[in-house]
N, C-alpha and C positions, 0 to 999 in steps of 0.2 A: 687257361683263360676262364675268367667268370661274368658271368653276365650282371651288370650294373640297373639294369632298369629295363622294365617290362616293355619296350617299343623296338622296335627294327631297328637292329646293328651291320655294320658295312664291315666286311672285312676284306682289306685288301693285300695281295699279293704281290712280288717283283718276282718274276722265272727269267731267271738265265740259263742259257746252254750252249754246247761246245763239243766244238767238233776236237777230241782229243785234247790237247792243253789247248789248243786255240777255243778264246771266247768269240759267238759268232753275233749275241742277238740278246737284247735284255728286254722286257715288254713286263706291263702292269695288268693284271685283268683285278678285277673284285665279286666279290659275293655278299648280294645283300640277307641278311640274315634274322627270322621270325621266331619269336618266343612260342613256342607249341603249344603252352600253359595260357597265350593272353589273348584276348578278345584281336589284338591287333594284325593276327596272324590271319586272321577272314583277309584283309586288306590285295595278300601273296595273290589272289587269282583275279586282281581290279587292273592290272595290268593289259594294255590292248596296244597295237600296234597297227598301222593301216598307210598307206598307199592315197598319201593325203593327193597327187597330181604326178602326170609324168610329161614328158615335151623332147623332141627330138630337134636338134638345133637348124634344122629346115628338113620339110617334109614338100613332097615327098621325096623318098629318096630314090636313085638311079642306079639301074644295076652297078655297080667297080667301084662306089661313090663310096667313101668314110663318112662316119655320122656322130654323132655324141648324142648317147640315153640318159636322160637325168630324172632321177626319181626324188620326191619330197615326201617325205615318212612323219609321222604327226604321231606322238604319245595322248592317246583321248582317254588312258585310262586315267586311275585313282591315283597311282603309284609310278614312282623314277624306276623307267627300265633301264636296267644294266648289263651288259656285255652282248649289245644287239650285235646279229652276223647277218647280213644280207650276201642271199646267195643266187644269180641272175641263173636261169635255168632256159638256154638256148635251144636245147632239143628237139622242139618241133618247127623249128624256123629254121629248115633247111638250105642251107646259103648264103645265113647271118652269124659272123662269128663277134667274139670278142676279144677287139686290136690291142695284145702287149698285155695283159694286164689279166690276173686272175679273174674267177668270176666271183671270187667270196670277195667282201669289204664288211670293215668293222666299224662301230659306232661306240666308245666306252661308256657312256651313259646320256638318256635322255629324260630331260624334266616334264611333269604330268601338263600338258598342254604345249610343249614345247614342239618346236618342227626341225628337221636335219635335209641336207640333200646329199645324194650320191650321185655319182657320175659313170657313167661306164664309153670306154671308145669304142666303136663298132664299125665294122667294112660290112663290105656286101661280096660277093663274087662277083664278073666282071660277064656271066652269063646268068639270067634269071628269070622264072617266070614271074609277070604282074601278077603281084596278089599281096595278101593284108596281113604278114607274117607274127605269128604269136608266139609273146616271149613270157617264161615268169617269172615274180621278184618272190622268193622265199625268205621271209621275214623270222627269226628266231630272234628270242631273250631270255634270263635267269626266270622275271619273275611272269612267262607264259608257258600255261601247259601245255600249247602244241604250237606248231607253228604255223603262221601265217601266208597263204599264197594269193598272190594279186596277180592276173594278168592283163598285159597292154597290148596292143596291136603295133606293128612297122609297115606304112603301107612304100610296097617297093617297085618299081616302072623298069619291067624288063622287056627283052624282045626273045626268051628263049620260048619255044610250045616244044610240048613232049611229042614224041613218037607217034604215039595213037590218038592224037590229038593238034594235028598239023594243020585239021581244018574246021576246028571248035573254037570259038572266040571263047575267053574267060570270061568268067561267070561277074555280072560285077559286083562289089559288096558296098553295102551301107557300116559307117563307126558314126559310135558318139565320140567326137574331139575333144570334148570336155562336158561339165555339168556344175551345176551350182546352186545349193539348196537355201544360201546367206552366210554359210563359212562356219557355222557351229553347231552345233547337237539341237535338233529341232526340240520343241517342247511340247509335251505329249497332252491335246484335247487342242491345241492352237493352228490354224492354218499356216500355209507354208506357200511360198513358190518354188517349183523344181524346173531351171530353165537347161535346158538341154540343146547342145549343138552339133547339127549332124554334118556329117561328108559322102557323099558318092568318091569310092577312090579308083573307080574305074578312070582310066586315061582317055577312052574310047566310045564306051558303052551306055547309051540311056537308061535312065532307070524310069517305067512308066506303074502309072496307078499305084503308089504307096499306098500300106496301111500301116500306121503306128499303133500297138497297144499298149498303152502304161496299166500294170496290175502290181501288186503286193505280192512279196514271195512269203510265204508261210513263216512264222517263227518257229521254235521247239517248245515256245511254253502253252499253258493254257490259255492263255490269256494272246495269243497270238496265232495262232493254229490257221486262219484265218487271213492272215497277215495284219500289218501294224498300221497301215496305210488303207485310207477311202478318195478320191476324187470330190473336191469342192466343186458346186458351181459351175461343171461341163461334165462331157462325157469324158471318157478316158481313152480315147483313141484320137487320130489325126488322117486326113486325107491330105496328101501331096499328087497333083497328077503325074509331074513330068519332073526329074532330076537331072541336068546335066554334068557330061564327066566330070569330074573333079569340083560339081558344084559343095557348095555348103549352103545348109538354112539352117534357122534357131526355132523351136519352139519352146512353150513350156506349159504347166499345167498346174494349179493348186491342189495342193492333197490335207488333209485334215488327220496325224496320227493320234492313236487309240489312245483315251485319256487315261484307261490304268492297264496299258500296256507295260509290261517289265522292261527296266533300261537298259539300251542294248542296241548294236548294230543292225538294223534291217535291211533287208536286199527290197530294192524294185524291180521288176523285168521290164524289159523294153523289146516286145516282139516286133519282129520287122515281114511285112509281108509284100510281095511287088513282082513288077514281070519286066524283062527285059527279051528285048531281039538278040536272037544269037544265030546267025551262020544262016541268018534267015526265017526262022521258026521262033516265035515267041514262047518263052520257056517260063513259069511260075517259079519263086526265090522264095525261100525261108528262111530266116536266123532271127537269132536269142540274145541280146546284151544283159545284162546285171550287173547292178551299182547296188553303190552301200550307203546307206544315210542313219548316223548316230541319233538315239535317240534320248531324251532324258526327262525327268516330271520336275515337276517344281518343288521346290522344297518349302513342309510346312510342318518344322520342329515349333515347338509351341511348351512354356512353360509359364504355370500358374502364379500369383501374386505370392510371394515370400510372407509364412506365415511364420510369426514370431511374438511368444506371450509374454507380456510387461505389466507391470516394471518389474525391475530384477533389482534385490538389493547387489552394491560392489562388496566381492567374494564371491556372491553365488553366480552359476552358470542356467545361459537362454539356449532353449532349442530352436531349430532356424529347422522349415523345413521345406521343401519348392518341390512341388508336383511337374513333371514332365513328359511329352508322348510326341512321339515323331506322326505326324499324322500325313505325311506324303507318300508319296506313292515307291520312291527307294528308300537303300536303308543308308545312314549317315556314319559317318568313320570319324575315329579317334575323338569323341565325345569327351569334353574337361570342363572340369568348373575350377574355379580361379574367386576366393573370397577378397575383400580388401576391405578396412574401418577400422576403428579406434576400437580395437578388442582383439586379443587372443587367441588361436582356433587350432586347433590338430588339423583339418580338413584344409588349410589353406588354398591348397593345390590336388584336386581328387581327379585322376584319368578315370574314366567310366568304361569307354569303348565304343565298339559297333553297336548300333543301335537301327531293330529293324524298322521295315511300315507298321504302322497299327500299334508297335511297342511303347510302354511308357513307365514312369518306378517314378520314389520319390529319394529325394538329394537332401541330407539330412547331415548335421552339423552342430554341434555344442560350441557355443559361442561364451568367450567371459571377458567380460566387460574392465576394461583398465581406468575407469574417471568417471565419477561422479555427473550427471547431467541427461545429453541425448547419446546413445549407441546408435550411430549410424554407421551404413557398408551397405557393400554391392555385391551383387554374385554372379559373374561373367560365365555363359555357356557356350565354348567355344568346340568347332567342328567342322568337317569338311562334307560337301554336299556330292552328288551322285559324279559331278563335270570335274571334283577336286578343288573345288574354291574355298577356303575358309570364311567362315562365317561366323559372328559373336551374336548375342541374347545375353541384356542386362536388366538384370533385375534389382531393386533398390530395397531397402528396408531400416527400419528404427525402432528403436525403445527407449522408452527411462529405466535411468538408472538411480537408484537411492542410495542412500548414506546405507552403510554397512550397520547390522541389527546387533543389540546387545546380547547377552546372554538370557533368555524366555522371551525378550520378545517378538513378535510377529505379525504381518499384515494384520491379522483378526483378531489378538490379543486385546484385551478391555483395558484400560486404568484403574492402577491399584487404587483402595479406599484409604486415609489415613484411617490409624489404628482410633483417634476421638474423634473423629465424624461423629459419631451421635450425640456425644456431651451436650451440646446447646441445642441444637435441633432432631428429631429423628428424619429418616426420610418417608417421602408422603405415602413410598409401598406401607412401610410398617403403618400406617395410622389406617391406610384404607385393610391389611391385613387383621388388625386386631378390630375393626369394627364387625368384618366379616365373619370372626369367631363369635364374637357375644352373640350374632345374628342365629348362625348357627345352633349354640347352645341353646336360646330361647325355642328352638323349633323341637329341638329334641324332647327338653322338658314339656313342652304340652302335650307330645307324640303321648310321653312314658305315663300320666296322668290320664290321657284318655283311654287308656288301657286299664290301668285300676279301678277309673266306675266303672269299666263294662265288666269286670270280671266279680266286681260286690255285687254288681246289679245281679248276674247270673247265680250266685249264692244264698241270696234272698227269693229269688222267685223259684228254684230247688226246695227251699223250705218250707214254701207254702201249700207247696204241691202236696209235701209228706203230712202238714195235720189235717188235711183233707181226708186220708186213707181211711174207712172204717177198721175201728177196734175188734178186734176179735174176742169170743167169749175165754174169761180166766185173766186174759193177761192184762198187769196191773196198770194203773192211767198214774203217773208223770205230770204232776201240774207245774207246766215250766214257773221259772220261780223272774220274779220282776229281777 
């Protein structure tokens, strides 16, 4: 097998097998598969799976009573997960099995924002104690490195009490029934509502003086350490005085998450604090809920006006070049540029990649022009955002184009002289050149003249200095001659 092109190839499978000559069973799985060499391989770990709601087909349920768990799983990552196995982990819901039916179910693949449901049948024992049984959904796929565990609560109405316990009423417990943040990845510096619905599943028991506290669970990054979530516009708790059994109430609360918090699922807690009568003696209750709320920034890829120098004679080639920088707060997948116009290009179709926050380069392109006139095109930047949305940025651009150049000449090239241009007229340099010479010369000549009187004039007055000198006795007198 050879690989054809630098992006995620699927390869799929048919297994058959058999019990001796008999064939028993033929089944399809597949394997999505990443270039190790190519930016698009970041993409393998954008995979996420979640535990989008779950609903029991009437609640609550009675001890010996059959029930249907149905779970709805949501793909929020980047990427199609493939070969999901959900595996229901009944083991600490002591008295709740699962009716007929393995506890693995498979899903062959799910699309990035797409949603699946499972079903599972479920009995109860026909002796049971009340109480609020937990079950997990273990979530696996090709493209997660670990798996995923969600758990839901079964609240179950039995009449068994243990042994050392014949004269303790059960404890009663507070769930959240559901939660609702608006159904998509919140957006990170924007306010939100988080409407939350609780249940007392006590059949019997008052629940008195609640305290709710909504807090952030910490993230792993720096940028979250702290948690991802603040409280809008109230505090972050709730008073309830009095719950009755099997009552339900709604609350909720605006939270503001962190504007350059990393994308990413965050936990909220939901402490529950309250006291209830038991066996006659008011007893103090604690527990802990934890929900998950996705979170995502905006995206704010951004690319400069297409620079391009003209005119261009036809034959020669334009350079085209576009500055771009991802300025949001994730990073953006499978980044392409896509040319199109009346001209020529190698770069037609250029994949780029993953591109992080704060990164940016320039997009560069030799363009040759096929016709005489305007060179116009566009240059499409196309890519998917942190939630999996595709997304396009166009940008436009033009030049002239000339007639194709002879052999010497060139934008800046002069026009030749005819060879008798001067015959009838000269041109006015030469008249203003040759007055500037005579100019010249005359300056020189009188330079060279006033250098020869000054140097006679020095000759002569040397001369007169010497018949001045007294004659000495003997030596004879020279009477200079006219």
């Amino acid at each position: 097998m050879k690989r054809s092109t630098d992006r995620a190839g699927t390869l799929k499978f048919s297994i058959t097998y058999y019990d001796g000559d008999t064939k028993l069973d033929t089944f399809t799985v597949q394997k999505t598969i990443f270039d190790p060499d190519s930016t698009s391989s970041d993409t393998e770990d954008q995979g996420k799976l979640v535990v989008q709601s779950y609903r029991l087909d009437h609640t609550p349920v009675k001890e010996g009573e059959k029930f249907n768990l149905t779970f709805t799983l949501k793909n929020t990552g980047s990427v199609v997960c493939d070969n999901i196995m959900a595996v229901l982990d009944i083991s600490t819901a002591e008295g709740v099995s699962i009716n007929g039916v393995t506890d693995t179910q498979y899903i062959n693949t799910l699309d990035t924002g797409a949603t699946a449901t499972i079903s599972y049948p479920m009995t109860c024992l026909s002796k049971m104690t009340t109480n609020n049984y937990v079950v997990s959904l273990i979530l696996s796929a090709d493209e997660l490195d670990k798996s995923v565990t969600s758990k839901v609560f079964i609240p179950v109405t039995g009449t068994k009490t243990d042994k050392d316990e014949t004269t303790n009423e059960s404890k009663p417990l507070i769930i959240i029934e559901n939660y609702d943040y608006g159904g998509k990845a919140v957006m990170g510096g924007k306010e939100f509502n988080l409407a939350m619905r609780f249940k007392n599943t006590s059949a019997n028991t008052q629940i008195e003086n609640l305290k709710i506290t909504v807090s952030s669970v910490a993230g792993d990054d720096d940028k979250s350490v702290a948690g991802a979530f603040t409280p809008a516009k109230s505090s972050n708790t709730f008073y309830i005085p009095k719950v009755g059994p099997n009552a339900v109430f709604a609350e909720q609360i605006a939270l503001i998450p962190k504007a350059d918090a990393t994308p990413n699922s965050y936990g909220v807690s939901i402490a529950f604090n309250y006291e209830a009568v038991l066996d006659g003696k008011r007893d103090a209750i604690e527990a802990t809920e934890t929900i998950s709320i996705p979170l995502s920034q905006s995206d704010r890829f951004e690319a400069n006006e297409a620079e391009l120098q003209g005119p261009i004679s036809l034959g020669d080639s334009g350079q085209l070049n576009i500055n771009y920088v991802n300025k949001g707060k994730s990073k953006i997948f499978n980044l392409s540029v896509k040319l199109d116009g009346n001209f020529t290009t190698g770069e037609s179709n250029t994949y780029i990649g993953n591109v992080d926050s704060g990164v940016g380069d320039t997009f560069q392109a030799t363009l040759n022009p096929t016709e005489e006139g305007t060179m116009t095109g566009t240059a499409t930047f196309s890519y998917e955002d942190a939630n999996g949305e595709i997304k396009n940025l166009v940008k436009e651009f033009s030049c002239e184009v000339m007639a194709a150049m002879g052999p010497g000449e060139g934008i800046d090239s002069e026009p030749a002289v005819p060879a008798n241009a001067g015959a009838s007229s000269p041109p006015l340099w030469w008249v203003l050149g040759g007055i500037g010479g005579v100019v010249a010369g005359i300056i020189v000549l009188v330079i060279i003249l006033k250098k020869r009187k000054a140097k006679k004039l020095k000759q002569l007055e040397q001369s007169d200095d010497y018949d001045d000198l007294p004659i000495e006795a003997g030596q004879p007198f020279n009477e200079e001659k006219p």
